[in-house]
N, C-alpha and C positions, 0 to 999 in steps of 0.2 A: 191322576196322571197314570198311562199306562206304561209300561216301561219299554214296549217297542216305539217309542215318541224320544228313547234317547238320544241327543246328540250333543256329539261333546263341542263343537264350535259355541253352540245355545247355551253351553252351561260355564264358558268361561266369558262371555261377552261379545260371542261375536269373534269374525275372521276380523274385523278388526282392533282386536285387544290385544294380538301378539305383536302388529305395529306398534301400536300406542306406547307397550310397553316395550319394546325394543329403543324407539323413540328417547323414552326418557331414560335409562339407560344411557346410551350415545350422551343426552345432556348431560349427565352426571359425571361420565369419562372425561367431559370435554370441561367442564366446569372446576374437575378436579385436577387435567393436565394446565389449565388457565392459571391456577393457586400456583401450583406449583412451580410455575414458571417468574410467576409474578415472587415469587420468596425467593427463586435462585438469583432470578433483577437485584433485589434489594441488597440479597446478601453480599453480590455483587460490587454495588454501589458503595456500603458503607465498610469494604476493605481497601477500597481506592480512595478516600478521603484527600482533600489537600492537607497536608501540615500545617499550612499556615489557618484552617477551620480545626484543624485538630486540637492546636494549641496558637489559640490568638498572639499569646506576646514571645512565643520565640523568634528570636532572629534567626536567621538563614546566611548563608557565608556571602551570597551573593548580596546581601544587603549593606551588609558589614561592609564589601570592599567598595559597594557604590557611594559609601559615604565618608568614608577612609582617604587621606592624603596620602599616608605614607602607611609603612609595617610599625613606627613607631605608633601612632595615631590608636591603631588594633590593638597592641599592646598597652595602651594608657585605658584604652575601652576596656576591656579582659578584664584589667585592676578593677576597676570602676565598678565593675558587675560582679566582683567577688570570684571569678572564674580561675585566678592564678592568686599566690600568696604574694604579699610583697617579697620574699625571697624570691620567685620564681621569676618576678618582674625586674629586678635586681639582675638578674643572671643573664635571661633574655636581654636586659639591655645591654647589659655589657658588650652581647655578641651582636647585637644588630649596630654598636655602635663603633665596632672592629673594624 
């Protein structure tokens, strides 16, 4: 090989290897902006959960009163579920029945 034969296009692949490799690049940018986006989705999705998938057996206030007659009815529920003491229920009745 003489060394007036140098040329630097020939010795790295060709005019076309700064495409190529520009090319994959760009994929890689875009493959790694795609991740990213797809992780901020998710992380997303699983801080909006419903409560009701969060925790299958809580009740919601709104459930409670669609099935409630009266404030006493919620109050005899409460007891039931261990949520107020019987003092507590004691006292509350007294005033709801005022």
């Amino acid at each position: 090989m003489r060394t007036d034969d140098w040329d630097p296009d020939r010795m790295m692949g060709g005019s076309s290897g700064m495409y190529g490799g520009g090319l994959v690049m760009l994929l890689l940018v875009l493959l790694l902006v795609g991740l990213a986006a797809a992780v901020a989705v998710w992380a997303v999705r699983a801080t909006q959960r419903d409560p009701q998938q969060a925790h299958p057996g809580a009740t919601t206030v709104p459930t409670l009163l669609a099935g409630a007659a009266s404030p006493r009815d919620l109050l005899d529920q409460r007891l039931a579920r261990g949520e107020i003491t019987p003092e507590e229920y004691g006292t509350t009745r007294r005033l709801l029945d005022s």
